[in-house]
N, C-alpha and C positions, 0 to 999 in steps of 0.2 A: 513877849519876847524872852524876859525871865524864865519862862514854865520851857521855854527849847533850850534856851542856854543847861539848865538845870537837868535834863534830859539826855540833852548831849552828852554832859558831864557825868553822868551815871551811865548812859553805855558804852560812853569810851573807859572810862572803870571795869566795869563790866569784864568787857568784850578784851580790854589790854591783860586782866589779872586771869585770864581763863578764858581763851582762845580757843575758837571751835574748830574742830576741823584740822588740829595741830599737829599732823602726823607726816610722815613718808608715804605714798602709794607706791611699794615695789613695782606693782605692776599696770602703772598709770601707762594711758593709750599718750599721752604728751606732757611736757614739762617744761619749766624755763626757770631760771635763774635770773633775778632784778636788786639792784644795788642802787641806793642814793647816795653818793658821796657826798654830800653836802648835811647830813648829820648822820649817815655808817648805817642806815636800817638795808637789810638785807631778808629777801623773802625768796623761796624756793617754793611754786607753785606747781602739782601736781592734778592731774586732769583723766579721769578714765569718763573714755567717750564710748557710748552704745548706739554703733550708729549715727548719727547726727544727735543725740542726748548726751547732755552732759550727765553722767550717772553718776559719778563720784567728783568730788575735788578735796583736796587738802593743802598743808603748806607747812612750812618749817623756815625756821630762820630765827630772828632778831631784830629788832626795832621801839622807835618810840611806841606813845600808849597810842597816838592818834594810829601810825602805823598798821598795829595788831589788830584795833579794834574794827579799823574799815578793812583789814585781811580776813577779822574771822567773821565778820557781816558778809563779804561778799562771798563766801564761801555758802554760807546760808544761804544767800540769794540765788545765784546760778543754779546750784543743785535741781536736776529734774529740768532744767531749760533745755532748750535747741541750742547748738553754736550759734546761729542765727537771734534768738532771741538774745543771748547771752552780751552778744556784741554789740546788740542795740543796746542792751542795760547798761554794759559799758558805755556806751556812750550818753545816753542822758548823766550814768554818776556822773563822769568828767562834766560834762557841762555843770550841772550841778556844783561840782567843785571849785570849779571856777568863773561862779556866778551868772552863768548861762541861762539857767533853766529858770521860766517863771514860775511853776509849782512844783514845792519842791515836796508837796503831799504824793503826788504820783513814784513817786519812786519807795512808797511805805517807808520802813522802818531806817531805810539809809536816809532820808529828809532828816538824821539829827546832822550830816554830815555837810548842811546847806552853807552856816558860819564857815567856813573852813576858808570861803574864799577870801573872808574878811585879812587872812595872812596869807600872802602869797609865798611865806616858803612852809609853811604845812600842806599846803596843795601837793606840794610831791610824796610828802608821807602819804597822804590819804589816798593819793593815785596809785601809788607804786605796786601793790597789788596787781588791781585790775590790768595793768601795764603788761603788768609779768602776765597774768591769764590770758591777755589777749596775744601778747608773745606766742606763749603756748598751743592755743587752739591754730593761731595761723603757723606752727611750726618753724617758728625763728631759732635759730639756732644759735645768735650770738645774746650775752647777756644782755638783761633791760637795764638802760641806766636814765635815771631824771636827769640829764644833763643833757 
């Protein structure tokens, strides 16, 4: 359990000091805005869709390290999905986040993101993301809020 904690801890480093995917798409096919009030992390997710593929994603904003790190992982991860595939991966992370999911290997490289449920109020940082991307792809039009 040490060698995940440890793990974690390195790519939430990682991924908060140098955030992939950390840009504007001018000309993204959808987009949303998501805000946590409850510690001020704010993400702007950005989405160019080919067809049912998601071709492109990016994001901009501000937030904790947990925040950034599961915004610029899932940006890795969707990339090249279906909307279809995408929102099932959102859906097992969330379970995953909040202790749902029995393996948390199946979800590769987001499995550091499994602790998370251990504190229920980082469960909004690590979602808030995926929140805003599923926003996005289904074309919500008012911001996402953890609340």
């Amino acid at each position: 359990m040490s060698d995940l904690r440890e793990l974690y801890q390195e790519v939430v480093l990682d991924h908060s000091k140098a955030p992939r995917n950390f840009h504007a798409l001018p000309d993204a096919s959808a987009d949303a805005e998501g805000f946590n009030p409850l510690c001020g992390d704010q993400v702007h997710v950005y989405v160019t869709l080919e067809g049912d593929l998601v071709k492109d994603v990016a994001l901009t904003g501000n937030g904790c390290a947990i925040s950034k790190a599961s915004a610029s992982m899932m940006t890795q991860a969707v990339k090249g999905r279906s909307r279809e595939e995408t929102l099932a991966l959102f859906e097992r992370f969330h379970w995953l986040v909040t202790g749902g999911v029995q393996d948390p290997d199946e979800l590769g490289k987001l499995a550091v993101f499994a602790g998370v449920s251990e504190f229920p109020v980082r469960v909004k940082c690590a979602s808030l993301a995926w929140h805003t991307l599923k926003a996005a792809l289904e074309g919500a039009r008012a911001p996402v809020t953890t609340e």
